[in-house]
N, C-alpha and C positions, 0 to 999 in steps of 0.2 A: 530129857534132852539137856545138855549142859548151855549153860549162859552163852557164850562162845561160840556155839552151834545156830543159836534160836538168832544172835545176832549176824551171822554171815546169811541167815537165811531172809532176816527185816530187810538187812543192806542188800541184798538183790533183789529183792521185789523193789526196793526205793528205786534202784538205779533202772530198774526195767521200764517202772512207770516213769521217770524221767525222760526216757529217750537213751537213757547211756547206753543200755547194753544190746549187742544185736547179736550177740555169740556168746564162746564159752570162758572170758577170763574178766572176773572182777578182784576183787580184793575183799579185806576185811582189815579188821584193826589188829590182825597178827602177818596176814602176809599177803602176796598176790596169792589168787586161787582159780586155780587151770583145771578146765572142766572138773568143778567140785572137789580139787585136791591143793589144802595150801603147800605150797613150796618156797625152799629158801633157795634162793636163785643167788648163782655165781657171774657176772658176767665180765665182760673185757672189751675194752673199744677197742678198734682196729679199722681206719680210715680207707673206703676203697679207693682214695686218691692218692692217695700218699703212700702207695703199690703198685705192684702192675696185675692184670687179670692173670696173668700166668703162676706170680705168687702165694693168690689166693685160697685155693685150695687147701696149699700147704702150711700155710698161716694159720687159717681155719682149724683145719686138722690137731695141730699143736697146740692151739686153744681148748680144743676136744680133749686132751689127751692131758693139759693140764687140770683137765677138771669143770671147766667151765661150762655156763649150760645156756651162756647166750652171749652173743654178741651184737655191741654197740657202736654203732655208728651216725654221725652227723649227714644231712643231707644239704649237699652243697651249691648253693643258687648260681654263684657265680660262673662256676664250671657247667652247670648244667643250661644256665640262659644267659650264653655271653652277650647276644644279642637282645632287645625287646620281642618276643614273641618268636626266637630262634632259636630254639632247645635242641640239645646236646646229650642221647644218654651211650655212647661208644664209647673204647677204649677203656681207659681208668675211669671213665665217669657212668660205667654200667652198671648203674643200681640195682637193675633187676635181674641179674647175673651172680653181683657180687649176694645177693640173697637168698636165690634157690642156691646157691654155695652152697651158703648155711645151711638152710633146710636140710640140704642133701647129707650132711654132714649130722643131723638130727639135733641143733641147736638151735634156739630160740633168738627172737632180733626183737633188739630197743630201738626203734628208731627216732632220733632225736631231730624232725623236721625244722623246726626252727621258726623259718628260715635263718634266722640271724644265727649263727658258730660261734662266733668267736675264733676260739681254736689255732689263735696264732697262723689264723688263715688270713690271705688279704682282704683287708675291707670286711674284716669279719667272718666273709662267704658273701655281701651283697653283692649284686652285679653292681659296675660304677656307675654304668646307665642311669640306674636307678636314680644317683645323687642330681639329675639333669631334668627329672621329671617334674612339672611346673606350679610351682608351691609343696613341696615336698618337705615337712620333717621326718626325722626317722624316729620310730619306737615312741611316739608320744600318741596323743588323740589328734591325728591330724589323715584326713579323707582320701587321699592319693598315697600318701604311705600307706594307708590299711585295706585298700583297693590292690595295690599289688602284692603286698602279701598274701589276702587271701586265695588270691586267683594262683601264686603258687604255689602256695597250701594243699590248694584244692585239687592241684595239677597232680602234685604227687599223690594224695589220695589217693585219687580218681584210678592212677598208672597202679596204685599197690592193688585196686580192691581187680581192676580190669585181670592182673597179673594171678589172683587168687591169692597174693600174698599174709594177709593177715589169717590169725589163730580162727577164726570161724570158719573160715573158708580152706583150713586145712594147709594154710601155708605157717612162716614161721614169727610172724610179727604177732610180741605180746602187748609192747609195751608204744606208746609213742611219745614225743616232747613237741611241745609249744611253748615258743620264747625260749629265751635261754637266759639264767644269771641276770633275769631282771631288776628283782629285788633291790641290791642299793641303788640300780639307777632309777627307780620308782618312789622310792623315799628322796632322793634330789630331786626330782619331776615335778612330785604335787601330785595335785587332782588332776591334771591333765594325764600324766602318768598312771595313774590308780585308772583313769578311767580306762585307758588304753589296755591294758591288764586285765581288764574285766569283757572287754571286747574282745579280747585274743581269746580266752578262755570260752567263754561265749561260742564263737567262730570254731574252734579247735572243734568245742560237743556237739556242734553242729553240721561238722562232715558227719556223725555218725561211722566210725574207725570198729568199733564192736569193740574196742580192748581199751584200757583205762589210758587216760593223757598224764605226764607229769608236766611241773614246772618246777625247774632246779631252782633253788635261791629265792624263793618266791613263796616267801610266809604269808601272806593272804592269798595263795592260790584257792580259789572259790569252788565249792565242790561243783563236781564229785571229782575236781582234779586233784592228783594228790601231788603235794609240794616234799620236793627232797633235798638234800644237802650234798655239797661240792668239799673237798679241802682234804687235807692231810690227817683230818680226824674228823670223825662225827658223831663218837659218844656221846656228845652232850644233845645232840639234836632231838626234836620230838616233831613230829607232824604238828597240822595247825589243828586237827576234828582227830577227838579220840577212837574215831572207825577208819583213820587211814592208816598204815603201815609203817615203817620206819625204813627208807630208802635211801641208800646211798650213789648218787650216779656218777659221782667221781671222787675215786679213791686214789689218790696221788700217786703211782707208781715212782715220782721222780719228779724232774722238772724239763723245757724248755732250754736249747742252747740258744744263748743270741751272739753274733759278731761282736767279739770287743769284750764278751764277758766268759767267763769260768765256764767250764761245763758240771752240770748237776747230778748229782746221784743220791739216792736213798736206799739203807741197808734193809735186806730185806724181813730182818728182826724185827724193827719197827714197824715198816707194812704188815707182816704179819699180826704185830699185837696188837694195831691199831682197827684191822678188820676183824679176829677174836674179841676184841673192845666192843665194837657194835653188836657184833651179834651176840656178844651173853648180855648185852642192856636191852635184846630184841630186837636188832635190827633182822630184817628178812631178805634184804637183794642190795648186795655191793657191787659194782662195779671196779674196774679197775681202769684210771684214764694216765698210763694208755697201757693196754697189753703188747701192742705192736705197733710204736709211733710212727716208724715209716718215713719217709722222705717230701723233702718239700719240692718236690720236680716245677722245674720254670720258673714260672715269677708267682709261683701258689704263696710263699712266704708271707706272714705278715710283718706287724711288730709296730714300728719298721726295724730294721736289723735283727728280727729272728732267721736263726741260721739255716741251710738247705737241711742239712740234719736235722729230723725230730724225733731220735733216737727214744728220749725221755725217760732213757735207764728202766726201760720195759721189760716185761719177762722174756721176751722174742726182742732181739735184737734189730735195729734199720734194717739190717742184710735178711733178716729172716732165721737168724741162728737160735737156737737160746740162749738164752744168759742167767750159766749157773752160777752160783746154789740160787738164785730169786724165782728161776722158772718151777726145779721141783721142790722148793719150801713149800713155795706157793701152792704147789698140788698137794703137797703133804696135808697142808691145813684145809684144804677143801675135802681131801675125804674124811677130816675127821671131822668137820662140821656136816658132812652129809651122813653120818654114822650117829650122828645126832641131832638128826631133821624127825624124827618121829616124836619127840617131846618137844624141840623149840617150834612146832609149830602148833603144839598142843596145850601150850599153857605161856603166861608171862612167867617170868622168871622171881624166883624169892632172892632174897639177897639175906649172905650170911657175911659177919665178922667175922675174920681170921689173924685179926693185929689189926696192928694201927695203921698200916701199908695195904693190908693184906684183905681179899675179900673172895666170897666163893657166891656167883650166881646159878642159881638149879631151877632147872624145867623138871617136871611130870606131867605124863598122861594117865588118863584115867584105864590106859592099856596096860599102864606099869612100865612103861617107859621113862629112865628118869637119864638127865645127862647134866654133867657141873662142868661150870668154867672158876676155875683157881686161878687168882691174878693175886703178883705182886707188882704195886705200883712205885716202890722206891727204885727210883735211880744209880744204886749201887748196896750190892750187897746179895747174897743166898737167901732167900726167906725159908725157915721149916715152920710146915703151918700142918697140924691135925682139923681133917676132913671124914665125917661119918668113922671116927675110931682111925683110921689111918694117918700116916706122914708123909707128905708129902715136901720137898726140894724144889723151889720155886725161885731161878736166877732173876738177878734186878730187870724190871720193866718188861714183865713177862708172864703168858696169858697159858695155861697148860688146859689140854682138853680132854674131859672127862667121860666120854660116851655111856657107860654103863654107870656111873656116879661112886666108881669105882678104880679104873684103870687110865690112867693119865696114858693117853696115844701119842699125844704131840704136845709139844712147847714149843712156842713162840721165837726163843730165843736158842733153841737148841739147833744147829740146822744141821744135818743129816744128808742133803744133798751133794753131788761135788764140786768143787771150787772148779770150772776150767776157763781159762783164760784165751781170748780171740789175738789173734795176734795177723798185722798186715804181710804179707813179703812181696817181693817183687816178680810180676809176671812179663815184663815187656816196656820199653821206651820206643820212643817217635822218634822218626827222620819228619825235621819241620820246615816249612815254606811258610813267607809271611805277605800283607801288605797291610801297606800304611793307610789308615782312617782320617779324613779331612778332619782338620782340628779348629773348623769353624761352622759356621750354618751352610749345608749345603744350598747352592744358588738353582739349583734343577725344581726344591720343592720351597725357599722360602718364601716368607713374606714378614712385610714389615708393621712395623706398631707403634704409635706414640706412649711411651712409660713400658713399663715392666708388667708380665702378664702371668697369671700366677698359673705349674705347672699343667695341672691334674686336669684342667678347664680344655686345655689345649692339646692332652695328648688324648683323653681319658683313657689313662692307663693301655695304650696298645703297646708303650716301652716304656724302660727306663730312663730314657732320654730326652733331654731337650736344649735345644743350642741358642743361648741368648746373645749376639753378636751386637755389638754398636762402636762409631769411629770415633777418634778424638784427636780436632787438630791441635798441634804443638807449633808455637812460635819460635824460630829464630833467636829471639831472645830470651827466652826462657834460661833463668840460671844455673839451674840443672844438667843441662846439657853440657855445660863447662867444668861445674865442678863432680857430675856424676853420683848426684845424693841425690838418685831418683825419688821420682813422687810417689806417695803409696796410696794401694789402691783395697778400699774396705767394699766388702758383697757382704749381706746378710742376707740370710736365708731361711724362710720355715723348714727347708730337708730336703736331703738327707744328707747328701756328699756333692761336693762339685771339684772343677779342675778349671783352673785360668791359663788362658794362651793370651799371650800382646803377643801382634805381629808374626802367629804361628808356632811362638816359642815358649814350651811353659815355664809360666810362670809358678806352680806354686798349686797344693792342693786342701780341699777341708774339708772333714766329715763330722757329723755329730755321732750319738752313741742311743743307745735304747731309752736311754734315761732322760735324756736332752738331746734331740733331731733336731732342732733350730740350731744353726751354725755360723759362725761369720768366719772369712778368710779376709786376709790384711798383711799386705808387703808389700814394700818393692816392685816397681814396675819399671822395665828398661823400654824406656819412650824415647822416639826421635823425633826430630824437629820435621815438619807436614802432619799428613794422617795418618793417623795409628789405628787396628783394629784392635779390640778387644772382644775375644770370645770367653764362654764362661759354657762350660757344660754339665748344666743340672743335673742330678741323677737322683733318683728314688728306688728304695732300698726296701721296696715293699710297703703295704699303706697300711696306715693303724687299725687294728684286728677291736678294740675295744675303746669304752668311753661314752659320752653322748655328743649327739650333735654329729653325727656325720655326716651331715650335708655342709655343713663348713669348714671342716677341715680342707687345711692345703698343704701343698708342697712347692719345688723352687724358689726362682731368686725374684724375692716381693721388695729388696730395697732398705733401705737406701745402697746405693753402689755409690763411691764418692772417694774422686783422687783427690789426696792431700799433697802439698808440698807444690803448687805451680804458685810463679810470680803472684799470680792476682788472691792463693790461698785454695780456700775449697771447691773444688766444682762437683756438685752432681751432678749425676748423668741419669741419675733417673728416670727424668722424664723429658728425654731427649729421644730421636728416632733409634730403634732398636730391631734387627732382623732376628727371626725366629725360625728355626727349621724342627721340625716332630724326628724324633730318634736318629739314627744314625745312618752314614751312606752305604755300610756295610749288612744295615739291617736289611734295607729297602732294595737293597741287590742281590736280597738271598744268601751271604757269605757263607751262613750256619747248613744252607743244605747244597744234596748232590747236584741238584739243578743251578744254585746260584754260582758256586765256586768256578764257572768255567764263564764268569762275564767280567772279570779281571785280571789281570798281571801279577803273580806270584812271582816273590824274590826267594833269596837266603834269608836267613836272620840275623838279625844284627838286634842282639837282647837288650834288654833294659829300656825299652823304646816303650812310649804311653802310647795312649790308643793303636792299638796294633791288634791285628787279626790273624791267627795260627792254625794252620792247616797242615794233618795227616792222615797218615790210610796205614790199617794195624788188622792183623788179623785175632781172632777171638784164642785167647788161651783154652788150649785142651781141659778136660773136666768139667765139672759144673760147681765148683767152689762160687759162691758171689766174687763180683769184682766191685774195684773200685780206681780211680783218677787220683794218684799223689799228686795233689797239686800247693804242697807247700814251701815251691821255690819261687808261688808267684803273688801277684798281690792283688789285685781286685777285678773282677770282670764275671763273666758269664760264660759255661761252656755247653755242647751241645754233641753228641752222639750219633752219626748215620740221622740228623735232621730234627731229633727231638731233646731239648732242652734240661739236661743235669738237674741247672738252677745256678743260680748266683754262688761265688764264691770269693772269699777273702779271706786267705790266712795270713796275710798283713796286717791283719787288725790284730793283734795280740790280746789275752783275758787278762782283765783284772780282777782283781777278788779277793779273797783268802785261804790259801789253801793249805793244808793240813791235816792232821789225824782229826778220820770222822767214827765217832761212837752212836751205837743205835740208840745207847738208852738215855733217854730224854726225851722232852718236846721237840718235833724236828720242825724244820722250815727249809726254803732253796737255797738257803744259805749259808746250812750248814755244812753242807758233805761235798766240795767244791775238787775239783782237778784242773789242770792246763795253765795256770796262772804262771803268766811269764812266754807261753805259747803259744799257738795260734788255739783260738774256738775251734775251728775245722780246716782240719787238714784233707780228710780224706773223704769224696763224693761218689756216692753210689752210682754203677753202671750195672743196671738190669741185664742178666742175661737173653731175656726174650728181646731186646733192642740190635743185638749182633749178628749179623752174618758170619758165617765159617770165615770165610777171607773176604778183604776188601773194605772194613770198616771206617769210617772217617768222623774223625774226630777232629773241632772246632774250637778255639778258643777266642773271644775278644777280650785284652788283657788292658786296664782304666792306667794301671798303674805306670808300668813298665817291666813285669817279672822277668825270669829269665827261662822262657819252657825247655831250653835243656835239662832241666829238674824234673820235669813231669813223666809218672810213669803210669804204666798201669799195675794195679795190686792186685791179691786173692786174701781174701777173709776164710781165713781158717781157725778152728777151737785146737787148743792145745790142754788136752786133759791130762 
């Protein structure tokens, strides 16, 4: 019996007598191993929330048909327990739907429990609740954080094994995750950190799941969990125990849009030779994050200012399209590493010199199965390299696949799929009705406060919103008033955006950026003599997805607020009486759906107006092309569908960055391959077709800025091959 053998069979007795195994999938130090057959596993995330259940199917499908033989997805707390003990799994958040999908579909699931995402979701994916819970740190050694994680740990478990979902039980979960990307923040932590690490791990082998746990970014992950790597490449990576496999769980397809910044793209030459890279060093299961980024519907965004788009220059497009040549390179290269799974999973690979650039890795089985991977590693230039008596033509930064150790099937860089291009057109404008939003703290639900009270505390997160109002008397004599070189008025703010009214009238707006959400606004204030009101309307723009220390983080206006220029000099106002009202009147009156729009006064429009509310009724465009919302005539706000929320929009914010000619061959990063600069981030918002009615539709906007919705239309996403 070969070495390799005798060892897959030590490591399942170890793991059995452990408790690990209660089914049919372990691993070994060459691959995962599904009822006693190693496999090199393809897969692709695809977020059942950042879709609609009507989508899925055919998302799925397209993933099938790319190649893939599993799909990965995050499990999301905060959609799933909005409330303490109030779970959520309908709609977009039916887990257990979106996975007999798959099943059905005859592909396998990672499921990446977490709880903690990331994922440019909000708050990670914690519920905010959470951050209220009494003595609470997050992701450290602390009794109440790790009390409620496990209990939702355990919840999903419990729902998978009930559901018959995992590989023993005949369903389709092979793989699962606990923690996420802990690693650098466990190296900042300490022992407290390490220790936490080893409790999650611990807790995780302790549901007993029957199929192996990973932990991404997490080089002491403690057996028999196996720790895997994230990023844009992962050649160089190795497991922490020479019996664990080489896993990549996120293969970069692309990056992230946020408000304010460039939108990202990656050629899909480099994706391509960056996954042939792994797998001739032995890697056995890459993923791709994201196959199908999908949409950030509502206030699901993190960041703060990640965009409603999370397109992520996926092989399937937001809309569901593909996006060629990336969608069939991509399958190209998977059948010819699946033409070549009978030796890479039967041997480590030898590595041979081909130049000084140039190198050729080769698998054999003792079946006589042999398969090479030829890689030229310079960044410019044709390498000719002789392999086994042959010649081989090898383009710069480029991985060619040898199935028989013989016949080059595929190169990296060669791409053979077709170029076809999506292009928006116009399917329909609105006839619009509007009204005007109080542009102070509504007096129905205030109340008031001595100082300044910080957002997050006060809303927890039910909106965007929060209205900090306080008066300020003016003298008579004041010399301002005469010579009209008003006083100015400074807000600083933890995040993310606000808008000032003295006296109803704005004054003046500020936002921060991804990079820097701390904000101050400072101008000009037209003040009269008595009392003056001053409103200030906080907004948040989505709550940070990453970092430590969640429980301290904040948002709005913490201070100092402070008018310059009055006779006497500086005054704060800080900690002076201050009225506060939670979101907006139009929130709290329903504006956005069919039932609220009939408990107010609808005018004409008269555009370019801030806080304004827009209302119409459109019927659904013939076909089934995807649609979408041109909303690039307007500037900041929120829009909503027949009652269900888009998500946040701002193509006011215009991208900065660098844009230019982007080249695959090289080391890539998100900032290399950049577009929009000078443009809006997003222009253009997905409208699900399963959200529509044949006729009668109604569409919502609340607009921060002042746009002008005679611009807004609706669009069709179509490929132009």
């Amino acid at each position: 019996m070969q070495l390799a053998g005798v060892s897959l069979l030590l490591l399942q007795l170890w793991l059995l007598l452990s408790g690990f195994v209660a089914g049919r999938v372990t691993y070994d130090q060459r691959s995962i191993v599904i009822n006693g057959q190693r496999r090199i596993l393809i897969s692709g995330s695809i977020h059942y929330p950042r879709s609609t259940p009507e989508m899925w199917p055919d998302l799925i499908q397209k993933a099938k048909d790319g190649g893939l033989d599993a799909i990965q997805t995050y499990v999301f707390w905060n959609g799933h327990e909005p409330s303490p003990g109030q779970y959520y799994f309908g709609g977009r958040y039916d887990l257990v739907r979106f996975i007999k999908l798959v099943k059905q579909a005859g592909l396998y699931v990672n499921l990446r429990i977490g709880p903690y995402v990331c994922a440019e979701w909000n708050f990670g994916g914690f519920p905010v609740w959470l951050k209220y819970v009494p003595g609470i740190r997050f992701r450290t050694d602390n009794e109440p954080f790790k009390a409620e994680m496990q209990r939702f740990t355990a919840k999903i478990v419990s729902m998978m094994k009930a559901e018959g979902l995992f590989e023993w039980q005949g369903g389709p979960i092979i793989l699962s995750q606990i923690e996420n990307e802990f690693g650098p923040l466990e190296y900042d932590g300490g022992a407290p950190a390490r220790s936490y690490a080893e409790w999650a791990a611990k807790m995780a082998v302790g549901l007993n799941v029957g199929v192996p746990w990973l932990m991404c970014k997490e080089d002491d992950a403690p057996d028999p969990i196996i720790n895997t790597c994230n990023g844009f490449y992962c050649d160089y990576f190795s497991p922490n125990k020479p019996y664990k496999p080489a896993m990549w769980t996120e293969a970069w397809s692309g990056w992230f849009t946020a408000f304010g910044g460039a939108v990202p793209s990656r050629p899909v030459e480099d994706l391509a030779f960056a996954v042939a890279r792994f797998v001739q060093k032995g890697g056995s299961f890459v993923n791709y994050y994201m196959y199908h980024g999908g949409t950030n519907f509502g206030r699901t965004a993190g960041g703060p200012f990640i965009a409603t788009s999370y397109d992520y220059d996926a092989p399937i497009d937001e809309y569901g399209l593909l996006r060629q040549p990336k969608w069939g390179h991509l399958r190209d290269l998977h059948k010819a590493i699946k033409q070549c799974e009978p030796a890479l999973v039967s041997s480590t690979p030898s590595l041979i010199s081909l130049g000084n650039y140039q190198q050729a890795h080769v698998f054999k089985s003792s079946a006589g199965s042999c398969a090479a991977f030829l890689a030229n590693y310079h960044s410019t230039g044709d390498a000719k390299v002789t392999f086994n008596g042959l010649q081989y033509v090898l383009p710069p930064w480029s991985i060619s696949i040898l199935p028989d150790c013989k016949n080059a099937v595929f190169n990296t860089a060669k791409v053979n799929a077709p170029v076809v291009q999506a292009k928006m057109t116009w399917a329909g404008g609105f006839d619009w009705m509007s009204y005007n939003e109080e542009t102070s703290a509504d007096q129905d639900r205030a109340f008031t406060k001595v100082g300044l009270v910080e957002q997050l505390n006060m809303t927890w997160d039910s909106t965007d919103y929060l209205w900090y109002t306080t008066e300020v008397d003016v003298g008579e004599g004041e010399p301002f008033l005469k010579s009209n070189q008003y006083p100015t008025l400074t807000v600083m703010s933890a995040g993310h955006s606000m808008h000032v009214f003295v006296n109803g009238q704005p004054a003046g707006n500020a936002y921060g950026s991804i990079d820097s959400p701390k904000l101050t606004f400072s101008g000009p204030v037209k003040l009269w003599a008595g009392s003056n009101k001053i409103s200030i309307l906080s907004v948040a723009v989505g709550l940070p997805n990453g970092g430590e220390h969640f429980e301290t983080w904040n948002v709005g206006v913490l201070g100092p607020v402070v008018l310059n220029g009055l006779a006497q000099g500086k005054r704060d106002l800080s900690w002076q009486k201050w009225t506060y009202s939670i979101g907006l009147k139009g929130e709290h009156l329903g504006l956005h759906s069919l039932s609220g729009i009939s408990t107010v006064e609808w005018a004409g429009v008269n555009p370019r107006q801030p806080l304004t509310w827009y209302k119409a009724y459109f019927n659904a465009p013939a076909g089934d092309d995807p649609l979408a919302v041109d909303m690039g005539s307007m500037g900041k706000g929120q829009v909503w569908i027949n009652g269900q929320s888009i998500g946040r929009y701002w193509p006011a914010y215009k991208a900065s960055g660098s844009c230019g000619s982007c080249s695959y061959a090289g080391t890539f990063n998100e900032n290399k391959c950049l577009s929009n600069c000078g443009e809006a981030s997003q222009r253009w918002y997905h409208v699900p077709r399963s959200w529509l009615n044949p006729t009668g539709n109604l569409i919502v906007v609340f607009e921060e800025w002042g746009g002008n919705p005679a611009g807004i239309s609706l669009v069709r996403r179509t490929l132009d091959s």
